[in-house]
Structure formats: structure tokens, C-alpha cells
C-alpha positions in Angstrom: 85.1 137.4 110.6 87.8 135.8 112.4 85.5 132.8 112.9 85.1 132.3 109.5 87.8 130.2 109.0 87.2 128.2 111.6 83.5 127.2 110.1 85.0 126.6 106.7 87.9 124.0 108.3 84.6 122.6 110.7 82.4 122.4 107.5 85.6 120.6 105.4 86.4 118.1 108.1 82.7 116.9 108.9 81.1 117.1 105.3 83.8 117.3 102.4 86.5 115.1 103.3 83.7 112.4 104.3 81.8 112.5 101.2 85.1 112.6 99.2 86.6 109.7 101.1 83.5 107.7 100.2 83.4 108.7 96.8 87.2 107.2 96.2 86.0 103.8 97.9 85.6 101.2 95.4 81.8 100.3 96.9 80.7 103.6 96.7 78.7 103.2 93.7 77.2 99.8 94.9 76.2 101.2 98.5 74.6 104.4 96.7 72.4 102.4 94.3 71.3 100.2 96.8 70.4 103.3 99.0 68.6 104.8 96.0 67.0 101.7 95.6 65.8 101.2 99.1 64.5 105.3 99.0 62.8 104.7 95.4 60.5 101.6 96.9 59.8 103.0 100.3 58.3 106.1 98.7 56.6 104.2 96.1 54.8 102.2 98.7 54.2 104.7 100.8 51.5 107.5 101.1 53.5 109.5 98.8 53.3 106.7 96.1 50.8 108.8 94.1 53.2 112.0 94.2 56.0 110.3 93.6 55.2 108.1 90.4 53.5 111.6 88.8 57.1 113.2 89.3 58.3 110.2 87.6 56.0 110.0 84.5 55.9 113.8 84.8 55.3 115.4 81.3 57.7 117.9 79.7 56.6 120.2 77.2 59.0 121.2 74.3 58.6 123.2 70.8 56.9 122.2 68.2 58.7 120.0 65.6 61.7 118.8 68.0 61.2 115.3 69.0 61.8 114.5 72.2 61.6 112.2 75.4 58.3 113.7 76.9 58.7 112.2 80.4 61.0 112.6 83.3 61.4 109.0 83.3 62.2 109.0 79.5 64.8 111.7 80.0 66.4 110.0 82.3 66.2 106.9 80.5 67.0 107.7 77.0 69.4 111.4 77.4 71.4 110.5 81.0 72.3 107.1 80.6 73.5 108.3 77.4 76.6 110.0 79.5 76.4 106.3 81.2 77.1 104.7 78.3 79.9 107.2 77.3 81.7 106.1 80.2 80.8 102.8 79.3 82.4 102.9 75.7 85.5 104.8 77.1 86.7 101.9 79.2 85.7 99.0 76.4 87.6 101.2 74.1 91.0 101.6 76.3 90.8 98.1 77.1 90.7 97.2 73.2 93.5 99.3 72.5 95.9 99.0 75.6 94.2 97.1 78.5 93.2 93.6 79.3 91.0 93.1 75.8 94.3 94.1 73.9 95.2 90.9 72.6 94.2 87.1 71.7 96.0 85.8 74.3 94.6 88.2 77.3 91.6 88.6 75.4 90.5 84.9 75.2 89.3 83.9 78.7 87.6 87.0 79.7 85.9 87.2 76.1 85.0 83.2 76.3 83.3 83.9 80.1 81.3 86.8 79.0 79.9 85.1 75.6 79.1 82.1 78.4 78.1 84.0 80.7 74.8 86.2 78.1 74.4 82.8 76.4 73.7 80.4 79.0 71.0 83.2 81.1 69.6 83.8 77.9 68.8 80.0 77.2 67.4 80.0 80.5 65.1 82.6 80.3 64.2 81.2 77.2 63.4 77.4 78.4 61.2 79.2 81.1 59.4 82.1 78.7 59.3 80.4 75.5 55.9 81.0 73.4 54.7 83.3 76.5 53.9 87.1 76.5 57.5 86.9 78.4 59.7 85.8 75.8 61.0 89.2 74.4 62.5 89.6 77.8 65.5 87.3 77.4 68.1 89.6 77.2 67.3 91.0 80.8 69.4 88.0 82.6 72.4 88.4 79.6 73.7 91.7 82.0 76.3 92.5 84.5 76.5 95.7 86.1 80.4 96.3 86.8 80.2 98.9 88.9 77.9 97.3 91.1 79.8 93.6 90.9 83.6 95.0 91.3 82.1 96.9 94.0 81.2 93.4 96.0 84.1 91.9 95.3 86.1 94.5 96.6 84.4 93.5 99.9 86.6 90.5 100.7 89.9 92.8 100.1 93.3 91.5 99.2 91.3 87.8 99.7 90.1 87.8 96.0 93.5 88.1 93.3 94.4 91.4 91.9 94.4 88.9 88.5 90.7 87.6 89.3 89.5 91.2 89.5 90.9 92.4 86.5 89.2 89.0 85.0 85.8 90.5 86.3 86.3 93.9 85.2 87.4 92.5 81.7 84.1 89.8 81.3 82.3 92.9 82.5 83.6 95.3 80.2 82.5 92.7 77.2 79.4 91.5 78.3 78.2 95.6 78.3 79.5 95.5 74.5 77.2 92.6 74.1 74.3 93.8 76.0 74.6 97.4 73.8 74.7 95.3 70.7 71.6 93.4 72.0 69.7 96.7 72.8 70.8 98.7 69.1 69.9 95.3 67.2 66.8 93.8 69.4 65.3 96.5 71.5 64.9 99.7 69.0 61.9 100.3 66.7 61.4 100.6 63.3 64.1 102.2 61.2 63.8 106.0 60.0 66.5 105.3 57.3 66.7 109.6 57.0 67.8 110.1 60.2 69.9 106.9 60.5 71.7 108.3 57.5 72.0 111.5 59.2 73.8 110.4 61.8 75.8 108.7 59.3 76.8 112.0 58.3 77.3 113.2 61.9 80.4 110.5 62.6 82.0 111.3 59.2 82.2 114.6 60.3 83.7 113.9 63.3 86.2 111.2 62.2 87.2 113.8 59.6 87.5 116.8 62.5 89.7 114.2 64.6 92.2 113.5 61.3 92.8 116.9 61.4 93.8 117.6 65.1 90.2 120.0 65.2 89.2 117.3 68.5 88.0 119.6 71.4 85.5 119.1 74.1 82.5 121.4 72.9 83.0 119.4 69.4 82.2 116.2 71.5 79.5 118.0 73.1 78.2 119.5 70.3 78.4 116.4 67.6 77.3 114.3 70.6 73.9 116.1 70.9 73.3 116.2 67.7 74.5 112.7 66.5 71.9 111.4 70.1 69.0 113.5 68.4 69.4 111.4 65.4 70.1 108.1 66.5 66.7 109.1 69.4 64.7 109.4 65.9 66.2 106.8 64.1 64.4 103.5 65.8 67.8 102.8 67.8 68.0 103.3 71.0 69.5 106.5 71.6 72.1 105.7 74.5 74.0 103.6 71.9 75.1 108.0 70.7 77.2 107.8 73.7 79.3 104.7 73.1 79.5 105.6 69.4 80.9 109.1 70.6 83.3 107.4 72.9 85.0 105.8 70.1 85.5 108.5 68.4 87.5 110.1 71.2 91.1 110.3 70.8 93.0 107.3 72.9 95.1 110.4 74.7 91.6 112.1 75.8 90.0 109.1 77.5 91.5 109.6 80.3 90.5 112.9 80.9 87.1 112.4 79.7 86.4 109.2 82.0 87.6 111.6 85.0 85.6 114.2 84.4 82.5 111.9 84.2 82.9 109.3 86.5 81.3 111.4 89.7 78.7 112.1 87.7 77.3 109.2 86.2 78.4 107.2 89.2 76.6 109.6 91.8 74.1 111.7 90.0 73.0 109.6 87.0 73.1 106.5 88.4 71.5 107.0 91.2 68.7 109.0 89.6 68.2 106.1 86.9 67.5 103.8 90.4 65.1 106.3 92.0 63.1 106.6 88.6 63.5 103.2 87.4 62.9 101.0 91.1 59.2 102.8 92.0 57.8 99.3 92.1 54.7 99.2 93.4 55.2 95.7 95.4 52.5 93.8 94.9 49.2 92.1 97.5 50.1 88.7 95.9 54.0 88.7 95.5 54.3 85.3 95.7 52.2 84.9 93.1 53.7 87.0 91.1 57.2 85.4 92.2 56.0 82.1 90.9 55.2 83.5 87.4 57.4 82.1 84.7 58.9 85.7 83.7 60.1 86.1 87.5 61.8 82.4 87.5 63.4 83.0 84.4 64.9 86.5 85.6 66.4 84.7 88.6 67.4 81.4 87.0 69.5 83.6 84.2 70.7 85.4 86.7 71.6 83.0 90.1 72.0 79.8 87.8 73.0 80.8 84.0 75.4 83.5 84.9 78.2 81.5 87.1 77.5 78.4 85.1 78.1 79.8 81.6 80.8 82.2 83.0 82.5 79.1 84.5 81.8 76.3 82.0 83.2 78.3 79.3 85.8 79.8 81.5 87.3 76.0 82.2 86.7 75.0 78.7 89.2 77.8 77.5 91.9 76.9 79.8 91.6 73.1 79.5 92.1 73.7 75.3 94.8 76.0 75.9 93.3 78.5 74.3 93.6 81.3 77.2 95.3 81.3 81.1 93.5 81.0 84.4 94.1 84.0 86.5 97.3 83.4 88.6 96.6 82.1 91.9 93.2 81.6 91.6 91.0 78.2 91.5 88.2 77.0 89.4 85.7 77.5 93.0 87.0 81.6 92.8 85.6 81.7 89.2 82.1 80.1 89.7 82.7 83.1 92.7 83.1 85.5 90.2 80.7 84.3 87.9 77.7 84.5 90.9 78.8 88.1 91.2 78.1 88.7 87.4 74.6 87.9 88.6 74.5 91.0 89.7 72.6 92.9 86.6 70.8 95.6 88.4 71.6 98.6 85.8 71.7 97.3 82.8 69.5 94.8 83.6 66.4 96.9 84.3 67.9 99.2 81.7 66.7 96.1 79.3 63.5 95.9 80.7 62.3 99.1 79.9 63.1 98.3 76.8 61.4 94.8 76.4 58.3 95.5 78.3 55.9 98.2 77.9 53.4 97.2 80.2 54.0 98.0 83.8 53.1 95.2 85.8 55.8 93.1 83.5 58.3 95.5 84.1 57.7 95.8 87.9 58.2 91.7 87.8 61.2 91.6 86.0 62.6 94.0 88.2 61.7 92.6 91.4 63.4 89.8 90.3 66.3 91.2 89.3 66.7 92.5 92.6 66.3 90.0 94.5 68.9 87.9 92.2 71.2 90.5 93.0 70.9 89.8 97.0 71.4 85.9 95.9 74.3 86.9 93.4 75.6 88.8 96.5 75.2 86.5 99.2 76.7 83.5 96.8 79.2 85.3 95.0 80.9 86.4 98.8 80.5 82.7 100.0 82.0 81.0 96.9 85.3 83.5 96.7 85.9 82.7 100.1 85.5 79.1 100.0 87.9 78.9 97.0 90.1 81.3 98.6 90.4 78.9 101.9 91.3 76.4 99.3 93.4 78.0 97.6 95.7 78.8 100.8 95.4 75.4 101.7 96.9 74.5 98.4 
């Protein structure tokens, strides 16, 4: 027995305090979904590749009448990244009300580069995809995954501006509003008015418990299922439940919602969304399928139209006045920042299950998208170094 606490303190220093230590660095997330990533391909070209795409598109049985996701995949997909998106609406709703989206003035420039930054890789795609079976995939290249990006950037340390940061986190932060906005508007099905006017009813119940100080966690919980079972049956998708709950949370609760959460999502949904949703089967002919018009406009939106609308309409804000360029940073750090919003990956192939139903389009679009993210990478690192040399130089 007297060893006993001897293990536990062996056990705490080798295991615990590691994994905690990497869990509180900023590239945690990034380094696990790339992990994940690596895993979910290796399997699914390996001799387990039959094994492990059943587990994925595994069938779950439920009662009869309750409509439900009926896959593995699905529940992942469509109840999981509801919590995802939770977390998602928390921090766009803390940054309306008291963060960096909180007024005109430091709303402008971050709100300019994110409508620049979906509009310009959704043109793109477009140009490339127009009048092909491809087209309904041009909201793939409109995403940035924050995590992910403010995870790279991190990378280069106290080299990239606490201000430019905040500027990525901000664009990132509004281009997720826009690519949930995009998915509830273009990527549900058709409308089941009953149960759209059910959850109607749902958020008038909670905005009325919330008037009344009656706000506790198993309300969230429980009007949170059941407002996600109606908006599943309704024709939206039903992940936009979870950012419509998080604005009905109370400002002073979103802190202590977001840290209970964040381990979660971060590194259990997250990562299980990557292992279920990267089981590409990589193809004899990849090149071939690399030179298909769906893959180019993927990578274009996401290498070319990302930085370029990021920084076209980023300059054009400052140069009218209309919003401030981060202090100490240079126009060459922005087009930086704007290659690391390349970076889609969750969202991203979050959209693609969404605008493709056939397989072999999906397993394109996301090959594509992660190889942009490599490119986004690579360039992003290079370009906010160069512009910080010049910067210093300055």
C-alpha cells in the first residue's frame, strides 16, 4: 500500500500532466485533427478498409416513430457537431456583445475580410463548376476552420501581432456565421412547416424561461434536444439547434458553458468527425481525379480566393477609412493571414456532406480540401514571415 502513492505521482507525471500540457497548447486541436486525419486514411486504405467504412456507415436501430440519424456517420454528423456548433455560436455571440465584433469601428475590417474572403472562393469555384454536376458545391471553399488556422499561426509565436491574431480570430468567427447561414438556407431539404413551427415554439419557451431567471443547465439540455429533434425534421440542417441555443444563453453563462465544452468538442468531437468523415478511399487514378474541375475549384477557392478576397477587401476598408489595419502589421502579414483562412478542413468537409451525396464527389472535394490546407499552411507560414521581416525592417 505504501507504494501506492508512489504509482499514482509516477502515473500523474508521465500521463496527466503531459496530456494536460498539450491540451492548454494553442496547436493542440490542429496537431490532433491532422493525427486523426492521417489514422482515418491509413485505415481506410488499408486491409481494414472494409471493417472500417462498415463501422462508419454502421446502422443504428431506434423505435418506431422517432426519427433519427440511422448511421454512425450521421450521428456524428448531424447530433455531435451540434455541441460543435454550440461552441461555435457562444464565441460569435460574446464577440457581438463585448468582443472584437462589438462595434462598427472594430467590427468593419474583420467583417469586410470575411465577406471577401466566402465571396471571392465562391466565385471561383463557380467559374470552374459552373453548369457541371459540381456546381452545388460552391460553398465548400467559402470556410475557415479557426481552430485549425489560429492553431498555425500560433506557430511563428510572438512573430505574428497579438492585433493580427485577434483579426483572424474575428474574420473567423464571421465567416462560421456565414458558412451556418449558407448551410440553414442552401444545404437543408424541403421544409416540414409543422415541425419548423415547433421549434418555433421551443425558443419562445426558452426566451420566456430566461426573462424569468428559470435559466439552468438541464433547461439548455433539455430544450436543446428537443428544439435539435425538431429543427433534424424540419428540412434544416440540424446543427444550426446548437448555435440557435447558444444565443439563447445568458451573456454571464457563456463563459462557463464554453469551458465546460471546449475539451470536448475540441478532442473528442472533433477528432471523431475527422476519423468518420476523412475514410477516403484514395483513388488508382488520383491525378486524374486531381485534374477534375470539382478538385481545381476546391483548391483555387481555397489557395487563391481566400487570401485574395480576405486581402483585397481588407485594403479596400482601410484605404476608404472605413475600418483600422491591425497595429504593427503590413499589408504582406494580411495576405499571410488570409492563406491561413485557406485552411477549411472542418467546416469545409462539413459542407461537403452536405452538397454531395454521391461518394466519389465527396471523397474529391475532400481530398482537395486537404491538400489546400498543406498549401494554406505552407504559404500562410511563409507570407507572415516575410511580412514580418519587413515589417522590422520598417
Amino acid at each position: 500500500m505504501a507504494a501506492l502513492p508512489q504509482i499514482r505521482r509516477i502515473i500523474r507525471n508521465t500521463v496527466i500532466s503531459p496530456i494536460q500540457e498539450f491540451i492548454k497548447d494553442s496547436r493542440a486541436v490542429g496537431i490532433t485533427l491532422l493525427a486523426c486525419t492521417l489514422v482515418s486514411l491509413l485505415l481506410a486504405n488499408s486491409s481494414w478498409s472494409a471493417d472500417y467504412l462498415e463501422l462508419v456507415e454502421k446502422e443504428i436501430q431506434f423505435p418506431v416513430g422517432l426519427q433519427l440519424p440511422h448511421t454512425l456517420l450521421h450521428w456524428i454528423n448531424d447530433g455531435l457537431m451540434a455541441l460543435f456548433f454550440f461552441l461555435v455560436g457562444m464565441e460569435i455571440k460574446r464577440e457581438l456583445l463585448i468582443g472584437e465584433l462589438s462595434s462598427i469601428k472594430k467590427a468593419s475590417l474583420p467583417i469586410a475580410a470575411a465577406i471577401g474572403g466566402m465571396l471571392m472562393p465562391a466565385l471561383i469555384y463557380s467559374l470552374f463548376n459552373y453548369n457541371t454536376p459540381y456546381h452545388s458545391g460552391w460553398g465548400i471553399p467559402m470556410a475557415t476552420d479557426i481552430a485549425f488556422s489560429l492553431g498555425v499561426a500560433s506557430l511563428l509565436g510572438s512573430r505574428v501581432p497579438v492585433s493580427l491574431k485577434i483579426f483572424l480570430m474575428a474574420l473567423a468567427i464571421i465567416d462560421d456565421l456565414g458558412a451556418i447561414l449558407v448551410i440553414a438556407v442552401f444545404y437543408g431539404g424541403a421544409i416540414q412547416w409543422v415541425y419548423l413551427l415547433a421549434a418555433s415554439g421551443v425558443v419562445l419557451l426558452l426566451l420566456t424561461l430566461n426573462k424569468f431567471k428559470l435559466h439552468t443547465w438541464w433547461v439548455t439540455i433539455l430544450g436543446g434536444l428537443l428544439l435539435w429533434y425538431c429543427i433534424f425534421n424540419s428540412g434544416i440542417h440540424a446543427t444550426i439547434a446548437g448555435v440557435v441555443i447558444a444565443f439563447l444563453v445568458p451573456l454571464d453563462r457563456l463563459n462557463h458553458y464554453e469551458h465546460s465544452l471546449h475539451d470536448i468538442v475540441n478532442f473528442i468531437i472533433l477528432p471523431l468527425f475527422a476519423l468518420a468523415n476523412t475514410a477516403i478511399i484514395i483513388p488508382g487514378n488520383l491525378l486524374e481525379s486531381l485534374t477534375s474541375s470539382l478538385s481545381w475549384g476546391v483548391l483555387a477557392g481555397l489557395v487563391i480566393g481566400k487570401p485574395l478576397g480576405i486581402t483585397l477587401f481588407s485594403w479596400a476598408t482601410i484605404k476608404l477609412g472605413w475600418g483600422d489595419q491591425p497595429a504593427g502589421t503590413s499589408i504582406m502579414q494580411l495576405l499571410g493571414i488570409g492563406a491561413l483562412a485557406g485552411i477549411g478542413f472542418t467546416m469545409s468537409i462539413f459542407i461537403t456532406m452536405l452538397a454531395f451525396t454521391d461518394a466519389e464527389h465527396q471523397d474529391i472535394a475532400k481530398l482537395a480540401i486537404l491538400i489546400g490546407a498543406v498549401i494554406s499552411i505552407i504559404a500562410g507560414l511563409a507570407l507572415l514571415q516575410f511580412g514580418t521581416r519587413q515589417v522590422h525592417k520598417e
